[in-house]
C-alpha positions as CSV (number, residue, x, y, z in Angstrom):
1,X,14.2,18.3,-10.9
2,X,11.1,17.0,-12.7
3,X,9.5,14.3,-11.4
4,X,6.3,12.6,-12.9
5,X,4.7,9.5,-10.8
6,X,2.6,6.9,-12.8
7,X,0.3,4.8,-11.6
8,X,-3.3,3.1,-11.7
9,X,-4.6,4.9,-8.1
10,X,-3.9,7.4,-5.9
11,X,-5.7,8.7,-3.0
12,X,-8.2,10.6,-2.7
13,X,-9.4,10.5,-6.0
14,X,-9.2,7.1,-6.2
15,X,-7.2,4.0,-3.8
16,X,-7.8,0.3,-3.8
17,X,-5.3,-0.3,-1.4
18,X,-1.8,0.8,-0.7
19,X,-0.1,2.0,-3.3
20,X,-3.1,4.7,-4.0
21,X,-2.2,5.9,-0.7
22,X,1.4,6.0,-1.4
23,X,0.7,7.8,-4.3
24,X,-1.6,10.2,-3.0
25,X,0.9,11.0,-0.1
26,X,4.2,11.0,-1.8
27,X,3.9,14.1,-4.0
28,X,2.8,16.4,-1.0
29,X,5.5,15.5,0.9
30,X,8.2,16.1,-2.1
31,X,7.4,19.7,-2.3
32,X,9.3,20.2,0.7
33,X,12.6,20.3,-1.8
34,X,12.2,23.6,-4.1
35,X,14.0,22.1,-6.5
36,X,11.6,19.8,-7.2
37,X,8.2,19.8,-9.2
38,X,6.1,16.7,-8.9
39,X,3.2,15.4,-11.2
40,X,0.9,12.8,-11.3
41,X,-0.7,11.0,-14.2
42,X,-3.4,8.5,-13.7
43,X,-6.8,7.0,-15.7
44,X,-10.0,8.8,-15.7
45,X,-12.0,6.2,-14.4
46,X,-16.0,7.0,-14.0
47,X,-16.0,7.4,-9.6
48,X,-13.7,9.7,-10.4
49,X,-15.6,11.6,-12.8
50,X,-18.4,11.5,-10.6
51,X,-16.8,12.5,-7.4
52,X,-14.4,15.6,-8.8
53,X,-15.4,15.6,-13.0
54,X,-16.7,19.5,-12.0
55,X,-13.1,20.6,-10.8
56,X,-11.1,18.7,-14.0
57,X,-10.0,21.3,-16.2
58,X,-9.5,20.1,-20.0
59,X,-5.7,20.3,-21.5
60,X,-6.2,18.6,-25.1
61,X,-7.0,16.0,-26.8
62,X,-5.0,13.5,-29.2
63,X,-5.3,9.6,-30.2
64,X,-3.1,7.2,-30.1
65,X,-2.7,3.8,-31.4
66,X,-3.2,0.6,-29.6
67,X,-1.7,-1.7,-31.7
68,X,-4.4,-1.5,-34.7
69,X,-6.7,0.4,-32.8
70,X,-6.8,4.5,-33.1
71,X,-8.0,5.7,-29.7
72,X,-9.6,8.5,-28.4
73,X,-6.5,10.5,-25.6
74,X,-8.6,13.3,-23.3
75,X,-6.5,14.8,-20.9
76,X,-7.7,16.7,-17.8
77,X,-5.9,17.9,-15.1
78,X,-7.0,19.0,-11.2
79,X,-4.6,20.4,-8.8
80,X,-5.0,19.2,-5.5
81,X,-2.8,20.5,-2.4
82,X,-0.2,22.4,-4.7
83,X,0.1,19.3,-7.0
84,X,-0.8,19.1,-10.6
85,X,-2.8,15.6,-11.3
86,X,-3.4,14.6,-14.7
87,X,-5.9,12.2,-15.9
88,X,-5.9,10.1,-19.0
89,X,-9.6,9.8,-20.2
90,X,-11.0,7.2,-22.5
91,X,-14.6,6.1,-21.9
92,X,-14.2,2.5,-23.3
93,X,-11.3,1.4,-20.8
94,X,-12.3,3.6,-18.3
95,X,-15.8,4.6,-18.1
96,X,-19.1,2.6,-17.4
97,X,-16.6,0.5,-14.7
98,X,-17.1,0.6,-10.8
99,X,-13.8,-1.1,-10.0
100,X,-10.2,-0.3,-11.1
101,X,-9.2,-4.1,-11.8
102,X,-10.3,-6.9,-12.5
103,X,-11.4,-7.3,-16.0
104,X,-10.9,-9.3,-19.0
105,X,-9.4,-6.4,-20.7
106,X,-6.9,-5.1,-18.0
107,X,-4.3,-5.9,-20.6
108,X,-5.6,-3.6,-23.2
109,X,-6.9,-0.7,-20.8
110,X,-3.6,-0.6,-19.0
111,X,-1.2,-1.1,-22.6
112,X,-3.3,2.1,-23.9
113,X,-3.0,3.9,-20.5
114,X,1.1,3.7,-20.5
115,X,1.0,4.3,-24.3
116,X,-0.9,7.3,-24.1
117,X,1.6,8.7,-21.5
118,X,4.4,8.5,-23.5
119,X,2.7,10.2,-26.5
120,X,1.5,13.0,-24.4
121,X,4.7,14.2,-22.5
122,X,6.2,16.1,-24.8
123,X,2.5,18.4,-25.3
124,X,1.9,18.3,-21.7
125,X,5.5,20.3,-21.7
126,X,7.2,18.2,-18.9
127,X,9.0,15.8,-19.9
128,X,10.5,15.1,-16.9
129,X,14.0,13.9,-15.6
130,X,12.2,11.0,-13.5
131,X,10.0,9.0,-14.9
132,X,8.7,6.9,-11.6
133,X,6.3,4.2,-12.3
134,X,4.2,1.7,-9.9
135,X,3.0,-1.9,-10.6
136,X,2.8,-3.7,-13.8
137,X,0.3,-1.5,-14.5
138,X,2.8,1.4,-15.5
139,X,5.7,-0.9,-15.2
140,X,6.3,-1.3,-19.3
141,X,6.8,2.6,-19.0
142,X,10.6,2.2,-19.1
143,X,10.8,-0.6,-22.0
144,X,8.2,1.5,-23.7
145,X,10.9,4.6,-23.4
146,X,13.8,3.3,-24.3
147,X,12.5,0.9,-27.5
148,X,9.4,1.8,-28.8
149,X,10.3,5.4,-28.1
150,X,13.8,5.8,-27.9
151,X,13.4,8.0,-31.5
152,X,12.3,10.9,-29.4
153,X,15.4,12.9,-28.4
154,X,13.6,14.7,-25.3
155,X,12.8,11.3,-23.8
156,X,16.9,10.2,-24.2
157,X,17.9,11.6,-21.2
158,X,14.6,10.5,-18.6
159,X,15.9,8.3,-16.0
160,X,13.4,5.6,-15.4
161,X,12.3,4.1,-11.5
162,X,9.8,1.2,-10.8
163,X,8.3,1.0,-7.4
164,X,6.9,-2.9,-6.7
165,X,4.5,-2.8,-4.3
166,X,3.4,-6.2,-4.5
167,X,4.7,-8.9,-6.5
168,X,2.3,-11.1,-6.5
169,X,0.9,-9.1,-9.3
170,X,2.7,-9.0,-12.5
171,X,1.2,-8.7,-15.3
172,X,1.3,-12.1,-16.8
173,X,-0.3,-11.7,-21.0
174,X,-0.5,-13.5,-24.5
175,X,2.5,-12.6,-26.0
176,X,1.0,-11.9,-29.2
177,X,-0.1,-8.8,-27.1
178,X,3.2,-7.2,-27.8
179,X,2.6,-6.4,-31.6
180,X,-1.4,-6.3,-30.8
181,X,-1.1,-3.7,-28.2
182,X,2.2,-2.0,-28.4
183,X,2.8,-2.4,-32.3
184,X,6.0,-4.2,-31.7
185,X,7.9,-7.1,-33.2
186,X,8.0,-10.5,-31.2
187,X,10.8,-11.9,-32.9
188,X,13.4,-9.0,-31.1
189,X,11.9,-9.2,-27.6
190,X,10.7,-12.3,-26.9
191,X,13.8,-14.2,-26.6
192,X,13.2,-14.1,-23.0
193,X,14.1,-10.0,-22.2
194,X,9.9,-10.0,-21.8
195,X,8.9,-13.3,-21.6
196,X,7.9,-15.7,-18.6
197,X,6.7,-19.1,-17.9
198,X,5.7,-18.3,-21.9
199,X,4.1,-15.3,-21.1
200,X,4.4,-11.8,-22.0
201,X,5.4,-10.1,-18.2
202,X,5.1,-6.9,-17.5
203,X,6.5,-6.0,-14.0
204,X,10.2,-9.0,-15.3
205,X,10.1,-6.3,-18.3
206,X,10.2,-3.2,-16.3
207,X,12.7,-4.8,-13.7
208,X,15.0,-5.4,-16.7
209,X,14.7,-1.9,-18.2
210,X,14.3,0.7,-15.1
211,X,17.3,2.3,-14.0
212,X,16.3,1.6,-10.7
213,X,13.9,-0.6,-8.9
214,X,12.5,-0.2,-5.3
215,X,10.3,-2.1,-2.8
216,X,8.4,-0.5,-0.1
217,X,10.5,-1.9,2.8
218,X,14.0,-3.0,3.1
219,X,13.3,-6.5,3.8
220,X,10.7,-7.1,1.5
221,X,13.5,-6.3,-1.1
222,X,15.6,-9.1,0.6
223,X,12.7,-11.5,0.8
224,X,11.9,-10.8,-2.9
225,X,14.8,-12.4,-4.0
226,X,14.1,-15.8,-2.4
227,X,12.0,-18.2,-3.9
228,X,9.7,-18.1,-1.1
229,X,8.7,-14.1,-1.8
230,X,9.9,-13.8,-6.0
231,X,6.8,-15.4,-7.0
232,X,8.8,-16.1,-10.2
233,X,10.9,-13.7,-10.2
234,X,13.7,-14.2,-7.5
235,X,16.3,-15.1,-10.3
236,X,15.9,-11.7,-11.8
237,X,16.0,-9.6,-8.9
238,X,18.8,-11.3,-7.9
239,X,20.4,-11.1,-11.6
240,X,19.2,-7.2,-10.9
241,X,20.2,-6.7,-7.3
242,X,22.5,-3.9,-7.8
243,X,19.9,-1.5,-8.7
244,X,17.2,-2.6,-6.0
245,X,16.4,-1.0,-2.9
246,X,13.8,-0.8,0.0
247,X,12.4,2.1,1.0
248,X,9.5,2.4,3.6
249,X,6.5,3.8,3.2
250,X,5.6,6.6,5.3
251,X,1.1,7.3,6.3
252,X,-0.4,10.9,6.6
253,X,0.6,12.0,9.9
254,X,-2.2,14.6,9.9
255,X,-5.1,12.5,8.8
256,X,-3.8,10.0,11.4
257,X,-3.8,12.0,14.4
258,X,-5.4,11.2,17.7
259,X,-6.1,14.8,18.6
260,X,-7.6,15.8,15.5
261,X,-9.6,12.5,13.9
262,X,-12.8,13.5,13.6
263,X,-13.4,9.8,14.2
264,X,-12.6,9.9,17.9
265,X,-14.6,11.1,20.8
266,X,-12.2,12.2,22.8
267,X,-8.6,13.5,21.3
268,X,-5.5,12.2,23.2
269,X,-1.9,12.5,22.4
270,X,1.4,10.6,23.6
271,X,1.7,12.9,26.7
272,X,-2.3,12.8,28.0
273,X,-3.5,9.3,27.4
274,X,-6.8,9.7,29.4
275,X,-8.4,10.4,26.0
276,X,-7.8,7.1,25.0
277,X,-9.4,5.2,27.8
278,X,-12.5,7.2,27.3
279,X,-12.2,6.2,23.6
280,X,-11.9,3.0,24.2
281,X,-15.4,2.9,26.7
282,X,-17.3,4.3,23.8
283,X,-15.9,1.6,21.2
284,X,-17.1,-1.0,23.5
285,X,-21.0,0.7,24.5
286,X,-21.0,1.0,20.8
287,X,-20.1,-2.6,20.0
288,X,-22.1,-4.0,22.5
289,X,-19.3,-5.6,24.9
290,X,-19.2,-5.0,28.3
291,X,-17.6,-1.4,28.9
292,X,-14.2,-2.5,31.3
293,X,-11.5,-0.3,32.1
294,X,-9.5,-3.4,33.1
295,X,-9.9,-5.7,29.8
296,X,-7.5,-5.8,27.4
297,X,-9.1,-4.8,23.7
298,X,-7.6,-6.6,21.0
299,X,-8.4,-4.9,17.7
300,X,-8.5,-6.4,14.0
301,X,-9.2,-4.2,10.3
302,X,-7.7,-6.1,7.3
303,X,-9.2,-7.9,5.0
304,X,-9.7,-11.4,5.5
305,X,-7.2,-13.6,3.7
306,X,-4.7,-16.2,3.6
307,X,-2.3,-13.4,3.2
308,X,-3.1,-11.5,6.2
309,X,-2.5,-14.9,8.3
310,X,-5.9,-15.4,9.5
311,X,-5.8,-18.7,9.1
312,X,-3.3,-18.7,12.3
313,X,-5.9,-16.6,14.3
314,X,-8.7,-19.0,13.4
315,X,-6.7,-21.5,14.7
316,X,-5.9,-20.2,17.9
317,X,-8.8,-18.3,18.7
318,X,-11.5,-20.7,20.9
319,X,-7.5,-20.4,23.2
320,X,-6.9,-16.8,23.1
321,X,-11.1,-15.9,24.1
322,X,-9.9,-18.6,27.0
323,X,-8.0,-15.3,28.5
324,X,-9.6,-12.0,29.9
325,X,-9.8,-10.4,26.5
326,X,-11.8,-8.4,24.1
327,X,-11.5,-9.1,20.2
328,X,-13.3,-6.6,17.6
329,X,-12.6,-7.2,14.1
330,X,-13.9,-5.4,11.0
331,X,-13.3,-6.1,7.8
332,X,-14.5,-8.7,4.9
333,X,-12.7,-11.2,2.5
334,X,-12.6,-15.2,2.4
335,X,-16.5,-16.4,3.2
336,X,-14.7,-19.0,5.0
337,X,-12.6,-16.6,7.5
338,X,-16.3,-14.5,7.6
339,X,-18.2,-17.0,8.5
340,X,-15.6,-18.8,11.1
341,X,-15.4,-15.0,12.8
342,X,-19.6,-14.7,12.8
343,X,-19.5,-17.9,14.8
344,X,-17.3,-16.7,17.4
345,X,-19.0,-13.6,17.3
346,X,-22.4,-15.6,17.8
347,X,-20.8,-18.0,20.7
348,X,-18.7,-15.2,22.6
349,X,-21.2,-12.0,22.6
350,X,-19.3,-10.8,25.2
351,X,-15.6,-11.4,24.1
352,X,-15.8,-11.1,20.3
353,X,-17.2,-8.7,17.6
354,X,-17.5,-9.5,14.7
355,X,-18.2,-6.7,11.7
356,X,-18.2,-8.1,8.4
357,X,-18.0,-4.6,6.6
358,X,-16.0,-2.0,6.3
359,X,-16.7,1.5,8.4
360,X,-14.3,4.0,7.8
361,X,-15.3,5.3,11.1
362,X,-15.6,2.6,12.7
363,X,-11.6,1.0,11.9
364,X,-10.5,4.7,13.5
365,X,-13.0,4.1,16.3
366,X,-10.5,0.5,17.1
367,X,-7.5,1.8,15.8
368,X,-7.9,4.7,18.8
369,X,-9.8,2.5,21.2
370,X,-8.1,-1.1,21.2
371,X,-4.8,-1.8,23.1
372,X,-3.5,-4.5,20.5
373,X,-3.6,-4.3,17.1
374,X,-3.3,-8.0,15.6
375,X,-1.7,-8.0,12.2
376,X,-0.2,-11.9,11.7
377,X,0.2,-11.5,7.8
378,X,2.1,-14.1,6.2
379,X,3.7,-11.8,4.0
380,X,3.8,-7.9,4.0
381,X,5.6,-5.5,1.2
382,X,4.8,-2.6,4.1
383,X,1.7,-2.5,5.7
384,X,0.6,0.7,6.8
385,X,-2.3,-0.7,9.3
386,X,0.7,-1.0,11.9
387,X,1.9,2.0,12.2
388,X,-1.5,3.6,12.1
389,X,-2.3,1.8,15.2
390,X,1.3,3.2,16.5
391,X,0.2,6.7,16.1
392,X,-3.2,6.0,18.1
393,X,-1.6,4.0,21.0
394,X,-2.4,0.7,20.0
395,X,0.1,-1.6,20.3
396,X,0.9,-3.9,17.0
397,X,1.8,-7.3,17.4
398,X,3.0,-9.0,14.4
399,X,4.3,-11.6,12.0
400,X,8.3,-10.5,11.3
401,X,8.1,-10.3,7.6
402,X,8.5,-7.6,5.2
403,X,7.3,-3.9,6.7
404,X,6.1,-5.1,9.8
405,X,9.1,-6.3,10.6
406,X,11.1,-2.6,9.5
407,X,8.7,-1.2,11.5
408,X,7.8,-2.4,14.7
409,X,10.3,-2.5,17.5
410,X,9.8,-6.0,19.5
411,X,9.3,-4.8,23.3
412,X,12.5,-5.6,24.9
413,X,12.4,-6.3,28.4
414,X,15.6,-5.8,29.8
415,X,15.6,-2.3,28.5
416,X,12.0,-1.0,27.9
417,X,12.2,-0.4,24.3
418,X,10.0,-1.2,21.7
419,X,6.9,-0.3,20.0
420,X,5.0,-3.7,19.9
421,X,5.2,-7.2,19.7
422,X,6.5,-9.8,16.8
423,X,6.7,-13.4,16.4
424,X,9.5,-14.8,13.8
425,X,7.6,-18.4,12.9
426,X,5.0,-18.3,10.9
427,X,2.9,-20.6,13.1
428,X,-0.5,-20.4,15.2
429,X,1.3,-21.3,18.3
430,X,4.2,-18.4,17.6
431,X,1.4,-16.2,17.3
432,X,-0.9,-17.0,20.2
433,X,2.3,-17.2,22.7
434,X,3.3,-13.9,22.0
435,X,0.0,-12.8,22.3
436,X,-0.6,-14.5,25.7
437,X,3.3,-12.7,26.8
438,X,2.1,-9.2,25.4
439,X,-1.2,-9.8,27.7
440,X,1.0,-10.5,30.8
441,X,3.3,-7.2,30.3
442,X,-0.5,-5.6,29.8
443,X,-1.8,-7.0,33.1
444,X,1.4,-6.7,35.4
445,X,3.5,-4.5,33.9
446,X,1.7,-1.5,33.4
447,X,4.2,1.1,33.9
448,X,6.3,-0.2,31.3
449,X,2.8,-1.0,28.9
450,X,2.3,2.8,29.0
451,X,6.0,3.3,27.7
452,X,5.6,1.3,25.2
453,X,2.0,3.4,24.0
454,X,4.3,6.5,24.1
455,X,7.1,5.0,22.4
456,X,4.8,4.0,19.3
457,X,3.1,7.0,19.5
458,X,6.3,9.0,19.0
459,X,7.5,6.5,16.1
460,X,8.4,8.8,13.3
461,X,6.4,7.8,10.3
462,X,5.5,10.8,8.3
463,X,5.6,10.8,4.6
464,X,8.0,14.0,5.3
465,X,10.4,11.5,6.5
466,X,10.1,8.5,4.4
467,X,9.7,10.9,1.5
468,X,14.0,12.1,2.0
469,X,14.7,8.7,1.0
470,X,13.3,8.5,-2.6
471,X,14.7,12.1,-2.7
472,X,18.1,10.9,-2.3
473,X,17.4,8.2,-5.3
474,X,16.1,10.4,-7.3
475,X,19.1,12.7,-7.2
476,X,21.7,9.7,-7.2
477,X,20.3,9.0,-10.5
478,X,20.8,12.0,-12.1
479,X,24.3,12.8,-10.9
């Protein structure tokens, strides 16, 4: 089975955010079937021509037409871990750029990216029998297939997945981009099979034409389909249910790993948690709090948005530094949520720090170090920061929505299982009273507080495992 994943990112060459580590992670883990070979096609922007242009081997080069433009293809190609990565390489869309989004010509960069992967297939000799895209970035990939390509006999038999890994971000275009950028006629598409809210959408198009169509949790599929979640597009995935699933994401099990993270001071693992104590003492020399055993550490990385619900823990905060606590948070976002968080930094010195920055080895240093990880986000496709903290000890508490909700286990009381805390209302009180209950089980239950460490630590969330399940799609489709 040929399998060839498209998207904008994917770590380590390049990652914005999630799905770049999805990407990144998912191929590795695939190889585990040998009846499978997995590729990986993405742009050739400039970091990454910088960082790894002297290992990218060139395969050929072609152009291809962007509407009435005729475009330069290169492609180039690095294996990395046993996995073949192509790049598509343009210097206009892709070059001279330090960031991945964000510009006025996404629309064009991103039409030319999908178009050029469909005219390159067939020369690249693997045409495969999965076609799995990401994002409205790559999401036209299926329409593209089966209309503006369905001439080419090889591609008649490519089954076609779209993985939404946030749908907040569709693709919304002129629609006169259809025949500018694709070459194709308004008149047969536009009828409503592409359009929305008068707009040429990307991500309604590929829901409409992939065979299948997954989310990277299962309730984030459900919550997709309400108006709260769609964002537009509720009435279509509902329309579309039949072929929609929820899958979770899995995180690198080996680079997250509290007894080999270079990160850490002292290793520690589920059996031995000494390591963690002493981790935590260093965190707290280093962040200038008072270095106590006894205080619970409560520890934030995220960026700072509306999404992530810190407006709730603005709200609630002047309560919570009321209790015995310690708060480190890192991360930057909203100059409003910065600047509130630098004032409680300012006023509490020595309950709250405040780092507005990102430290890669720093957010290890409180993932290992803290004893709660606060992550109250109003919505969540996945999330991967709570089960990072899982695999270091550091018990999440969160906001039931989407992945958060699939994966952390409330701490139930009666039987001693669970792997964190979760509060169902979306509300600054919800959040602070769980809070204030998971700080009582931390002060007077200790023997069940260490259970629960273990329990997380234990939590199996290996891309090895969450890997089986688009295995199993993949192989319904073709049978």
């Amino acid at each position: 089975m040929k399998i060839l994943l498209v998207a904008a990112e994917a770590a380590p060459f390049i990652k914005t955010g999630g799905l770049g580590d999805v990407i990144g992670a998912l191929p590795k883990s695939l190889k585990q079937d040998a009846t499978t070979e997995t590729r990986v096609i993405l742009p050739y922007y400039q970091k990454i021509a910088e960082k790894y242009g002297d290992q990218a081997a060139d395969v050929f080069w072609t152009f291809v037409n962007v509407g009435w433009r005729h475009q330069y293809v290169g492609i180039k190609k690095i294996e990395l871990d046993g996995t073949v990565f192509y790049f598509v390489d343009n210097a206009d869309y892709f070059g001279g750029r330090d960031d991945v989004y964000g510009y006025d010509d996404d629309g064009e960069r991103f039409a030319f990216f999908q178009l050029a992967v469909a005219e390159v297939m067939e020369r690249l000799d693997f045409v495969p029998d999965i076609l799995h895209v990401n994002d409205y970035h790559t999401a036209l990939l299926p329409f593209l297939i089966k209309e503006k390509y369905k001439w080419i006999q090889a591609f008649s038999q490519i089954k076609t997945v779209l993985t939404i890994h946030n749908i907040e971000f569709q693709g919304y275009f002129d629609p006169n981009t259809l025949p500018d950028l694709f070459g194709m006629g308004m008149e047969r598409y536009m009828d409503g099979t592409v359009r929305l809210a008068d707009c040429f959408n990307w991500l309604k198009t590929g829901i409409l034409y992939a065979d299948r169509v997954t989310t990277v949790s299962p309730t984030y599929a459900e919550e997709i389909k309400t108006p709260e979640f769609g964002k537009g597009l509720e009435v279509i995935l509902r329309m579309e249910s039949g072929k929609l699933t929820g899958l979770i994401n899995g995180i690198d099990t080996a680079l997250y790993d509290p007894m080999t993270d270079p990160n850490l001071a002292v290793p520690f693992n589920a059996a031995d948690l000494s390591g963690k104590y002493a981790n935590k003492k260093i965190l707290q020399e280093r962040l200038g709090l008072p270095v106590r055993a006894d205080v619970p550490v409560i520890g934030i990385v995220s960026r700072l948005t509306y999404q992530k619900g810190f407006n709730l823990v603005v709200e609630e905060m002047s309560h919570i530094l009321e209790h015995d606590v310690q708060v480190v948070l890192l991360g930057t976002g909203d100059p409003r949520f910065e600047h509130d968080f630098v004032y409680f930094g300012q006023t509490y010195p020595d309950k709250f720090s405040a780092n507005i920055t990102f430290n890669l080895e720093l957010a290890q240093m409180i993932y290992g170090g803290s004893d709660i990880f606060l992550m109250p986000s109003a919505f969540e496709p996945c999330g991967l920061s709570q089960m990072m903290s899982m695999r270091y000890g550091t018990l999440p508490l969160v906001h039931e929505t989407g992945g958060l909700k699939d994966t952390v286990q409330p701490y139930n009381q009666f039987d001693g299982s669970g792997t964190g805390f979760s509060f169902y209302e979306f509300s600054g009180y919800q959040m602070a009273q769980t809070l204030f209950y998971a700080l009582d089980v931390y002060f007077n239950q200790p023997t069940a507080w260490a259970n629960l460490q273990k329990q997380a630590m234990i939590a199996d969330f290996s891309w090895d495992t969450a890997s089986l399940a688009y295995l199993e799609l993949y192989r319904g489709l073709l049978n």
